[in-house]
N, C-alpha and C positions, 0 to 999 in steps of 0.2 A: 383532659378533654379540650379540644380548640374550640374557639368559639362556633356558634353555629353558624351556619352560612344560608342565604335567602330558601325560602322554599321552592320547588322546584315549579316549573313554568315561568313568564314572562313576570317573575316580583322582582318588587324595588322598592327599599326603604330609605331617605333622604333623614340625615339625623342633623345637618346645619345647611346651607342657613334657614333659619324660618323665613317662610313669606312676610315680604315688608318688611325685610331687615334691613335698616339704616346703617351706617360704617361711614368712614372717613377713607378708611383705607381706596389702596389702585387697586387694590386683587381682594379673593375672597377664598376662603377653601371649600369645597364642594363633599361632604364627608355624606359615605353611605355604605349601602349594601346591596347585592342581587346576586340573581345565580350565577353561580362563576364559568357554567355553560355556554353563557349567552353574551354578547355583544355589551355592551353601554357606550352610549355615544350622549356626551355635554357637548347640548351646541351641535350638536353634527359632527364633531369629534369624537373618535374612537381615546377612551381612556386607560390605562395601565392601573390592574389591580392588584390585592393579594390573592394568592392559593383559596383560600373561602369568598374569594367575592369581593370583598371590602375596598373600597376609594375613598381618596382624599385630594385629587388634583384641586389646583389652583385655578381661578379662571380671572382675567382683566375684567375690570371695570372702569365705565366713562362715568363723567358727570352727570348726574339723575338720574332718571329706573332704568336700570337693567333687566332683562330677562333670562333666565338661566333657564334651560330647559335640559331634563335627563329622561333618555327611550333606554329601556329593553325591550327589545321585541314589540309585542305592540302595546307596550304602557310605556305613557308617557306621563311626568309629571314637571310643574313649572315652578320657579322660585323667582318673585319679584324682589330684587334687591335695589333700596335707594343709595347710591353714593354722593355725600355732601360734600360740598367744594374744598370746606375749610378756609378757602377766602376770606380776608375782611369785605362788610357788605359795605359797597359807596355809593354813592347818588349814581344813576346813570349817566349823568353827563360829567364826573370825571373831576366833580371840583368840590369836595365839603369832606371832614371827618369820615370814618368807619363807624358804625354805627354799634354804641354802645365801649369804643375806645377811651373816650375821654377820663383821662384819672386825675384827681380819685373819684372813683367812681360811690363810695359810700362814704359816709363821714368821717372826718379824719383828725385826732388831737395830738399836736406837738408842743413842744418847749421853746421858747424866747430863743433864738439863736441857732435854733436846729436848722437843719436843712430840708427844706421842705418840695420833693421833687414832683414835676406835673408833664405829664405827657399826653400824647394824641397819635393816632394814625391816620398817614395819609397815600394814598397813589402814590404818588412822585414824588422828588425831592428838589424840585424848582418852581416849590409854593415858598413864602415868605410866613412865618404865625408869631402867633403871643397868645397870654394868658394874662388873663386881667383879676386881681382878687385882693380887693381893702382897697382900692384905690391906689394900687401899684401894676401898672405892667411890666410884664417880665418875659423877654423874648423864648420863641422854643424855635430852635435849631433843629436841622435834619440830622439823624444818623445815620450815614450810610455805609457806615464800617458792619453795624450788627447785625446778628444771625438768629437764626427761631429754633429755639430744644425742641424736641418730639420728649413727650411724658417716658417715665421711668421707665414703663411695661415696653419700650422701645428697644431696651438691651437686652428683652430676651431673645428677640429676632437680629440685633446684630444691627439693626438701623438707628442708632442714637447718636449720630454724630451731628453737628449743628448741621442747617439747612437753610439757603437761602430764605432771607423775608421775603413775604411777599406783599408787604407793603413800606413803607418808607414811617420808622417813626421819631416824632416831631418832642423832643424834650426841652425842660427848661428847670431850674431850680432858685430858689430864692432863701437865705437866711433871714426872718424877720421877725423885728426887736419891738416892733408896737403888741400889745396884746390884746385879746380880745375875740370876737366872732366876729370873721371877715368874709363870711358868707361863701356861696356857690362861685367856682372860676367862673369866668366867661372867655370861651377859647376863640381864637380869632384867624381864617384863613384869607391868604393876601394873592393873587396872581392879576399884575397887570390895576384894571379900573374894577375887578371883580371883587367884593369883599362876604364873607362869610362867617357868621357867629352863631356859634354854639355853648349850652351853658352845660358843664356838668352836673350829675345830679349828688355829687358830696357836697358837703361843707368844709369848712377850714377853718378851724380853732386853735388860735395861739396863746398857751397861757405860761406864767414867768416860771422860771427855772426856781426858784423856790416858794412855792406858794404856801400860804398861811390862809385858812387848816388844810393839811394835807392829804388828797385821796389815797385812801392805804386798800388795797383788795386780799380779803383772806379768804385762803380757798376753803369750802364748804363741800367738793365731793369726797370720799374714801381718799380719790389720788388724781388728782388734774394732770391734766396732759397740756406740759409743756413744750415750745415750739422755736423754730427759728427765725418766724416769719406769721405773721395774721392770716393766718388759713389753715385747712388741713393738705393743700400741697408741702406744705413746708415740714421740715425734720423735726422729727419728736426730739428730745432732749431730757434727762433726768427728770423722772414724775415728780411733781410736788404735793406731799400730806397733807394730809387736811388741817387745818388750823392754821398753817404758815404763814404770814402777814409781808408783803412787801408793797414798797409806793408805787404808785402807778405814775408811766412819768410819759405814756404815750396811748393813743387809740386809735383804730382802724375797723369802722364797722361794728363785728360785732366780741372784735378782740381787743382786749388790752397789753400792754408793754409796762412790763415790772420791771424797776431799777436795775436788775441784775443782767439785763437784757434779752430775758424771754417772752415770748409773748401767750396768753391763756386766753381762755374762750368766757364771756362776760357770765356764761349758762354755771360757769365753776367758780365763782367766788363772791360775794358780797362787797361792792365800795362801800366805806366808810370816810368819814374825815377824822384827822388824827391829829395831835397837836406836835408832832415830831415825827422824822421817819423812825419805821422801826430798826432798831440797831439791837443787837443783842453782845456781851460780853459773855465768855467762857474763862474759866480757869481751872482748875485738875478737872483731868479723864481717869477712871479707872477700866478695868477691865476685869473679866470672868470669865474660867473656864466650865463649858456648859455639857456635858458630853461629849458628841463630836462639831460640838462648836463654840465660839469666841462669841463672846458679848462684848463690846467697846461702846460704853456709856460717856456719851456729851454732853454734863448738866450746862443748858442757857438760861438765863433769866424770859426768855423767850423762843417760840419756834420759828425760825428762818430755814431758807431755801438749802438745800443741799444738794451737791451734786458729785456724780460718780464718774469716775474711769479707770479703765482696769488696760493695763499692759503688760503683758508676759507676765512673770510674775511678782508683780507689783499693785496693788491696788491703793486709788486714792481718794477721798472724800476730800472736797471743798466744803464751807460752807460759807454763804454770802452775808454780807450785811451785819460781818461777825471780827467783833477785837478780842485779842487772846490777853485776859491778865494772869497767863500761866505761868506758875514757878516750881507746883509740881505733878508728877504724873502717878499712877499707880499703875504702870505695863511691864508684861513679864513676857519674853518669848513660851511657844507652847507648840504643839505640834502644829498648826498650821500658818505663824507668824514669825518670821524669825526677830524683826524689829519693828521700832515704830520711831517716822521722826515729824516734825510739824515745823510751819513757817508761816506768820502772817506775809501777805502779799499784800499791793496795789490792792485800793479800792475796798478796804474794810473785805476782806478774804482771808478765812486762814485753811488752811492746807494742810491734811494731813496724809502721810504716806505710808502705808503698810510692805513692809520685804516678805515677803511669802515665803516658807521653806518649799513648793513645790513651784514652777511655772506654770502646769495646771491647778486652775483655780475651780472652786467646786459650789461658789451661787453663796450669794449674801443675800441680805436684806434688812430693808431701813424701816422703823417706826417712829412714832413719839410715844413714849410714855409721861404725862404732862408736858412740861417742854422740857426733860431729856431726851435727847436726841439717843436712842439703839440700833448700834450697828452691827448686826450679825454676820459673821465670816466661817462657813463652813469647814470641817475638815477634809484631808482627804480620807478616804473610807477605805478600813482595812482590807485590803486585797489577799485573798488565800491564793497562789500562784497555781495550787495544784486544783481548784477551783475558783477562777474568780469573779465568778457570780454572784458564788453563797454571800447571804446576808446583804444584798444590794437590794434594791426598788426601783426600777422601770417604769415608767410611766407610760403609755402607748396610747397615740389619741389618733384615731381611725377618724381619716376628715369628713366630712362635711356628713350627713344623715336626716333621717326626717324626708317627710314631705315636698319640702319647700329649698330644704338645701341639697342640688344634686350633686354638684360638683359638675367636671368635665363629659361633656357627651362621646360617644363611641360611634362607629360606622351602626352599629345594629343597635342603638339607643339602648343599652345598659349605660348607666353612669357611673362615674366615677367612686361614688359612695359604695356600691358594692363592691370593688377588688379590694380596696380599701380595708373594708372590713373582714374581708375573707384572710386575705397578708397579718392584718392585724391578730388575729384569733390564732393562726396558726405560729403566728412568731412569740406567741404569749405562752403556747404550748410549750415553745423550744425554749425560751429563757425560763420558765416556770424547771423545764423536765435539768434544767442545768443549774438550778438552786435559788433561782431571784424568784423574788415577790414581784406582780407585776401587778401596776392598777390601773385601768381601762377608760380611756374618756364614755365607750359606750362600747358594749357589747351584742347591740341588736339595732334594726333600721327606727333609731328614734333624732331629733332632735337635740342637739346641745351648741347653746350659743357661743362666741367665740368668747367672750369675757368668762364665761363659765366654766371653758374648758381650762382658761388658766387659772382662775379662781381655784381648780383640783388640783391641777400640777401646784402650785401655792399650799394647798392642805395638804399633800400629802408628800411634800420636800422627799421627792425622788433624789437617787443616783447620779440620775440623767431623766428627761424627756425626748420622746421621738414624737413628732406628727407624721404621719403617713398619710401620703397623697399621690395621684397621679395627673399629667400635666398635657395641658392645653396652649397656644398660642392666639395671639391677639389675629385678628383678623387678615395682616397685612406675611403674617404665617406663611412657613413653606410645611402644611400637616401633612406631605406626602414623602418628606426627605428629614425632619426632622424627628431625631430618636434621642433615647437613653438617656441615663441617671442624672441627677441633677439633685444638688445638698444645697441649703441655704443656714445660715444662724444671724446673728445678731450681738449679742453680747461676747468679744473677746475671749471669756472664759468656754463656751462652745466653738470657736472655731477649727480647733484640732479635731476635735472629734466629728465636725462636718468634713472635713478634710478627708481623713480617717478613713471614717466610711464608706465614701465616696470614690478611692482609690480602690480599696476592697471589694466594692462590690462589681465595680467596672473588672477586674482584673477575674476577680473570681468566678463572676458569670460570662464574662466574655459580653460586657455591655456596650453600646455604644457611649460615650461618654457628651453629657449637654452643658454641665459646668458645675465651678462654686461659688454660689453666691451670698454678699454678704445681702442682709433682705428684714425692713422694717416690716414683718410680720406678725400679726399676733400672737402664735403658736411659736416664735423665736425671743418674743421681748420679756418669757419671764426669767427672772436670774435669781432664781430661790437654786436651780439646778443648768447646767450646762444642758440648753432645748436646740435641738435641732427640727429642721424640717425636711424632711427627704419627698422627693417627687422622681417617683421608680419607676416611669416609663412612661409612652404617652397616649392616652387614649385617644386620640386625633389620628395616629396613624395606624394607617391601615393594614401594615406588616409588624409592627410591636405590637398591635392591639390583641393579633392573637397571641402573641408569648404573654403579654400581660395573664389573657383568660384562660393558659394552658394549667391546668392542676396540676401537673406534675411540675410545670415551674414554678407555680405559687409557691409549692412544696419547701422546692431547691431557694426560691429566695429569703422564705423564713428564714430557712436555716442557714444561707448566706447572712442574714441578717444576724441574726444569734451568734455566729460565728464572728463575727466582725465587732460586736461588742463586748463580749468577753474577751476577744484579743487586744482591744483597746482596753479595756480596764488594765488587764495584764501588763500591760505598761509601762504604767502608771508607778513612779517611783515610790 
């Protein structure tokens, strides 16, 4: 069945933007529904729709409210949309900082010797500044070589490539060896007889590169989330356990910086002072064959950081803050490891490297049990060629549900949650009716949070995981030309099989194709199993929206889907 199309007479349904929507973006998409009888004019513009009605045109926007108005016949209905400048804000008349520029802007702790960098924005780049802090001034120079990122969600529309600044910003860096609290910068702007000072609102703490007793932070939740950088723009990196102890050797705010050089959030750990860093020493590893999987046990005399990377078929744990007094091992090749070799490295690191007898790799996972370190390495799972389903587990987690979680709106404001789910159910049928057990994040319109959903895929060490979704575009969107399939993963060990799929389904259904991407998602970051996230068409547009709602292609895509992961298992050597 197509979706339904407006009722008949002069209707019209508007599903984005809401009234009083704010955006950055120059354009907006105008997504809706009416009779497909009748005219629709945005603007006084006659617009281009699909077969049932549905639009998605574009329309420009200037800086501050817009008015968007849409007529059928004789209803009309209006959308006040705000567009924000994005600008830095300056003084009107052209001469002081951007407001809210000045870094560091929260408080800031480094080490005797570090380099400690301070910047500012300003209009132009034939001001003169400095920065005044401890009783040192310390010039800030123009940049006018640099360029401004647009945020991540930028490459889904293809606009992520640097973009002129639009202000000039003013840097400076100083190494300093006194220590102490040297208080708030005081920044200083110079043109001509004009002078202008502004004080940031951080502070600036320098304390010695070995201090006695030393701040040691041990993480306290299940698994902290570590980072590349003091915030959540920055890259996740290998979770840290609970209990793992390392020095804290910098701060920003309301993040710390551990020896190793990642940085965690202060809400995940306890400081302590400690009378030494923590270092820990290792000596034999054994190992155990567990069914279809490997146990590789690291007794330490303590818990330290550990960290993962997997490449084709190779997988390697680090661990930090760690000397080897190794002389013997107990490892034996098995079916999923063909060897194992180790190296202390730089920096109190040793390294260990797993050869895999497969290039697909099939989901590990790390604990402490006291402070041995276990590292679990999945096998690959027997494949019956003449069925290779049988005895596998699916996992299939139907996105977003509940209330509160819609997901992607549609021309006719069905969401996103329901094809979702309807894909979902029916493709449980098709791996179910082909011999796999399949376990469901949710089988009905309920709520389930995103830590929860992995928290299941975790309990119930699937085959593989799938999230099923369907996809939407950032505001600055073409929702009227943009179509089709689009696979994301995260972990190395899922990448083939986004790949995979992604080819298959395009090829099979005759889809438009939107990309692979790799993508810090939640529904991609567990690695108990090879997780994918698939986003199968887009509810934005207004001619996939009805293939998305036709039943008989719901039908055809289960079973596309089915099809496509049995023949990936099939594979599989």
């Amino acid at each position: 069945m197509i979706a339904s199309s407006a009722q008949a007479g002069s209707s019209l349904h508007l599903s984005y933007p809401p009234d009083n929507h704010e955006t950055l973006a120059d354009r907006i998409f105008v997504i809706g529904t009416a009779n497909p009888n009748q005219t629709v004019l945005i603007n006084g513009d006659s617009i281009n729709r699909s077969q049932s009605g549905h639009f998605a045109p574009s329309v420009p926007l200037e800086i501050g409210e817009n008015v968007i108005e849409v007529q059928v016949g004789d209803r009309q209905v209006q959308r006040r949309v705000i567009r924000l400048s994005g600008a830095p804000d300056f003084p009107e008349d052209g001469f002081g900082f951007a407001e809210g520029s000045l870094e560091p802007a929260v408080d800031i702790t480094r080490q005797a010797g570090e380099l400690v960098c301070f910047s500012a924005l300003a209009p132009a780049a034939d001001f003169s500044g400095s920065v005044t802090v401890g009783g040192r001034q310390i010039p800030l120079l123009p940049d006018g070589n640099g360029s401004e990122l647009p945020g991540n969600a930028a490459v889904l529309t293809g606009e992520n490539q640097p973009q002129t600044a639009m202000a000039t910003r003013y840097e400076g860096c100083h190494r300093f060896e006194e220590t102490g609290l040297l208080g708030q910068p005081v920044f200083e702007l110079r043109q001509g007889d004009r002078r202008l000072r502004d004080t940031a609102s951080g502070t600036v703490e320098i304390v010695p590169a070995h201090i006695s007793p030393l701040p040691v932070a041990r993480i306290i939740s299940p698994e902290a989330v570590s980072r590349t950088g003091p915030g959540t723009s920055y890259s996740r990196l290998t979770p840290i356990p609970e209990g793992v102890q390392a020095a804290v050797t910098g701060a920003q705010g309301d993040w710390l910086r551990l020896d190793y050089g990642v940085w965690v959030n202060r809400g995940e750990v306890e400081v302590e002072d400690a009378g030494q860093p923590p270092r820990a020493v290792i000596r034999s590893i054994s190992s155990r064959q567990q069914g279809d999987r490997t146990e590789i046990h690291f007794p330490l005399n303590r818990r330290v950081p550990p960290q993962v990377q997997q490449e084709g078929g190779q997988f390697r744990l680090t661990l930090h803050n760690t000397t080897a007094q190794t002389d013997l091992i107990a490892f034996r090749g098995n079916p999923a490891i063909r060897s194992m070799t180790w190296q202390q490295l730089e920096g109190d690191r040793v390294q260990y490297t797993f050869e895999m007898t497969s290039p697909q790799q099939w989901g590990y996972d790390l604990r402490y049990d006291n402070t041995t370190l276990v590292l679990t390495l999945r096998h690959p799972p027997r494949i019956n060629p003449r069925q290779p389903l049988s005895g596998t587990t699916i996992f299939i987690d139907p996105g977003h549900g509940g209330p509160e979680d819609l997901g992607a709106t549609s021309p006719t404001g069905i969401r996103e949650k329901e094809p979702a789910l309807t894909v979902s159910l029916l493709l449980r049928d098709e791996l179910e009716r082909r011999g796999a057990r399949v376990v469901l994040a949710r089988e009905t319109d309920i709520d389930v949070g995103l830590r929860e959903r992995m928290d299941m895929i975790q309990k119930a060490e699937p085959t593989l995981a799938l999230s099923i979704h369907y996809n939407a575009l950032p505001d600055s969107g073409d929702a009227e030309n943009t179509a089709g399939i689009g696979t994301f993963w995260y972990h190395p060990q899922a990448e083939d099989l986004a790949v995979f799929l992604y080819e298959h389904l395009v090829t099979d259904l005759n889809r438009p194709e939107y990309g692979i991407f790799w993508a810090n998602f939640a529904l991609t970051r567990p690695q108990i199993a090879p997780s994918v996230l698939l986003e199968l068409g887009f509810m934005i547009n207004p001619y996939e929206y009805e293939w998305i709602m036709d039943e008989q292609e719901q039908q055809r895509l289960a079973v596309s889907l089915a099809q496509g992961i049995e023949a990936w298992l099939a594979r599989q050597p």
